[in-house]
N, C-alpha and C positions, 0 to 999 in steps of 0.2 A: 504493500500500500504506500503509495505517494503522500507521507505526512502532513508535510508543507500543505501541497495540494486539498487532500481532501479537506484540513483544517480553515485553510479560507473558502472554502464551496459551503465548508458549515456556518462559518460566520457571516456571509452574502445571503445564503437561503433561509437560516432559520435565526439567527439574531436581528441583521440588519435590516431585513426582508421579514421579520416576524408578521406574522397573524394571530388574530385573537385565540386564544386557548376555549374562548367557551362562548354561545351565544349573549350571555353575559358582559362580554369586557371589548373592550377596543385597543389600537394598538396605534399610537400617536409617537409622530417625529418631531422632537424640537428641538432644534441644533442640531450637536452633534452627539444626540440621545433619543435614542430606543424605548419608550416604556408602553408596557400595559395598563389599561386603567379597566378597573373590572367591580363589582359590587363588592360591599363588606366583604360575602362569604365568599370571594375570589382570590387570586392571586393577582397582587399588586406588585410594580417591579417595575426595576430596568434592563433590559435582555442586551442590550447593546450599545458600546458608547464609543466615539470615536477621539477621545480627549489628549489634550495635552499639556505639561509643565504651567503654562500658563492660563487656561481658561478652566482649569479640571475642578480646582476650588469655588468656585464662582457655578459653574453646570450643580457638584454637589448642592449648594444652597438652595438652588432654582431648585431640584428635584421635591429635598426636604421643604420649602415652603409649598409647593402646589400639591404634597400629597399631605402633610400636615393641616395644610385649608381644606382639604375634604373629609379628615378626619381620620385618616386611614396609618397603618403602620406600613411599610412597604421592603421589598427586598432589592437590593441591586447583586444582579448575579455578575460576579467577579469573573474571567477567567483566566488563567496564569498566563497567557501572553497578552492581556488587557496592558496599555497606556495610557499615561505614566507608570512607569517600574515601582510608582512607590503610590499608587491610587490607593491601595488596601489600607494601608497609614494615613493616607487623608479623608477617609472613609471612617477611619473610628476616630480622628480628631475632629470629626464631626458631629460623633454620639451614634454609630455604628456599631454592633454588635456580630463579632462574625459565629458564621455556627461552623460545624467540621468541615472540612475540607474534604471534595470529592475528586475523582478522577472521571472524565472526560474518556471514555471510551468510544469505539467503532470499529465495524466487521461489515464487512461488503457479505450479503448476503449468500450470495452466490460459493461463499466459501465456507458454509457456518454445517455441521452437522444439523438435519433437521429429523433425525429416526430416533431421537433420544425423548422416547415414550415417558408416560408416569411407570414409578415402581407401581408391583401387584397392589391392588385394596385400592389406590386412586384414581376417580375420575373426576376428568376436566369439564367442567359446567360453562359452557357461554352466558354473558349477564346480560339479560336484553331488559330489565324493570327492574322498579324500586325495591321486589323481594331478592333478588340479586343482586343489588347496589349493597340494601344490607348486609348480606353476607361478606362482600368486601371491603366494606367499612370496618365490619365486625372482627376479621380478621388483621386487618391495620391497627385498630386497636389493640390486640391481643400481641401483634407479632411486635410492633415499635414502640408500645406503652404511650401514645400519644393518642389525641381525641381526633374521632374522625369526620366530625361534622362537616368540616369543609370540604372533605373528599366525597364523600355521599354527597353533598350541593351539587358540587363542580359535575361530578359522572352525572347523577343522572339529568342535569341539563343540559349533558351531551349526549346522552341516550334518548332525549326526547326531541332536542332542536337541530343535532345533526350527530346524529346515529353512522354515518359516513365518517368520522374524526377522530372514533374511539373504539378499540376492541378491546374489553378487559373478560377475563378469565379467573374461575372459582375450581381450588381442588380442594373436592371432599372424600372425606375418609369414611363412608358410609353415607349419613347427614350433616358429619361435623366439617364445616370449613376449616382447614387446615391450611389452604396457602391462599395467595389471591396474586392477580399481575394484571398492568393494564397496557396497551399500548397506541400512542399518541399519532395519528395520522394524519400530516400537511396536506393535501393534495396539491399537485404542482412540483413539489420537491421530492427531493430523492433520497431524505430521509424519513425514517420512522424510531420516535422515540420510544424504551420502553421504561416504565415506571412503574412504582411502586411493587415489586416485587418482593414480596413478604412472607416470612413461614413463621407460624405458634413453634415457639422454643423446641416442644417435647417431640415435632416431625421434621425436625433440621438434619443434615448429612443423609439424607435416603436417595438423594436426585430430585425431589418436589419443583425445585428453583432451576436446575438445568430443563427439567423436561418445560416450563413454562417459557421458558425461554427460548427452547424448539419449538414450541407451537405456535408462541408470537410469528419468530423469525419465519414459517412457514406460511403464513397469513401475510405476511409482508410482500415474500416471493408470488405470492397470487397477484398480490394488487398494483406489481411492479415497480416495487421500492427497490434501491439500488443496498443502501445503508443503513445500519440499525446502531443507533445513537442510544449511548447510556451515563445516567451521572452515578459511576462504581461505589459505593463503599469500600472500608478496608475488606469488610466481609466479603462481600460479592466478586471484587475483584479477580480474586484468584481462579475462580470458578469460571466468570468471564474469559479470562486470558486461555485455560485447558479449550475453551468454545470455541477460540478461533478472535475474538475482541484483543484490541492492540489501544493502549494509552495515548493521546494524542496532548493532552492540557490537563489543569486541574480545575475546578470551581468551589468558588466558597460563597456563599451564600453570607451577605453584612443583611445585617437586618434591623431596620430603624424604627424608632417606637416612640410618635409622640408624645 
């Protein structure tokens, strides 16, 4: 893979070139800044910014005043070849909070094992409604100890206003949800991104997470995606990279709170 390469085809099509993540939100240019603007239960954010030494200080305030006047907390998502070299440090001299640092992975589809089934006892459930949404909520809560309210919003007002932008997936161990995964679909671009992929503690190490991952990436090669785009954890990573995904950048997510 052409790193350089594919690394700016990601930042022209899906940062700078962003579109809305949900019938909900918008995606405004001003300057030399990228952001979404989406309701309360949304993802608020800057996906891309084009800054430098000298105006980068000035872009941040603009940011923080216009999403502060709407009330909202918002995220600028970082990524390790973003400029200025030192934006992360002007970002929490701002009152920025960073959370952990992800890694920026990609796998050209066409190269990715896709026969890596669920182990015996699991099957794969597609979420087309809200008794689905639940289940995937339900298991984001279980699997990251966070609340899933926003993610239940977000999906299923993507399963009701464009069903076409998201494919998520439920594996259950009889009844019981045990993993969940969702994946994010641009149309237009030649990526697809996959997220939130999550397993309940006590069904971690069996393949749950790999096999979700081939049946993503196998719904990708249907719909003639080129790329499948992922932000790794320390955990996932490694699991990633045996699949065929190669490291490209990192992301950290600052996160500001008025």
């Amino acid at each position: 893979m052409d790193h350089a390469g594919v690394l700016a085809l990601f930042d022209r099509d899906m940062r700078e070139g962003a579109r809305p993540d949900g019938p909900d939100a918008r995606v405004e240019r001003v300057g030399s800044v990228v952001r979404q603007v989406s309701s309360a239960h949304g993802w608020n954010g800057v996906v891309w910014s084009g800054l430098d030494e000298t105006g980068a200080d000035a872009a941040i305030a603009e940011q923080v005043a216009y999403f502060s006047g709407l009330g909202r907390g918002f995220e600028w998502k970082l990524y390790g070849h973003d400029r200025p070299v030192d934006l992360g440090q002007r970002l929490r001299a701002a009152g920025f909070e960073p959370e952990p640092e992800e890694t920026l992975m990609i796998a050209e589809v066409a190269g990715l094992d896709l026969d890596a089934g669920p182990p015996e006892g699991i099957r794969l459930l597609p979420v087309t409604d809200a008794a689905g949404v639940d289940l995937v909520a339900h298991v984001h809560e279980k699997a990251f100890g966070t609340d899933g309210s926003r993610l239940r919003h977000q999906l299923l007002a993507q399963l009701t206003g464009e069903p076409d932008t998201v494919l998520a997936t439920v594996a259950l161990a009889g009844d019981e949800p045990v993993s969940a995964a969702r994946m994010e679909l641009v149309p237009g671009t030649r990526f697809a991104g996959l997220w939130g992929g999550g397993t309940v503690e006590a069904w971690r190490g069996r393949g749950i997470y790999r096999a979700l991952v081939a049946h993503r990436a196998h719904a990708a090669a249907q719909r003639g995606y080129r790329y499948l785009q992922v932000d790794a954890s320390s955990q996932s990573r490694p699991i990633l990279e045996r699949l065929g995904f190669e490291p490209l950048t990192t992301t950290t997510p600052y996160i500001y709170v008025p």
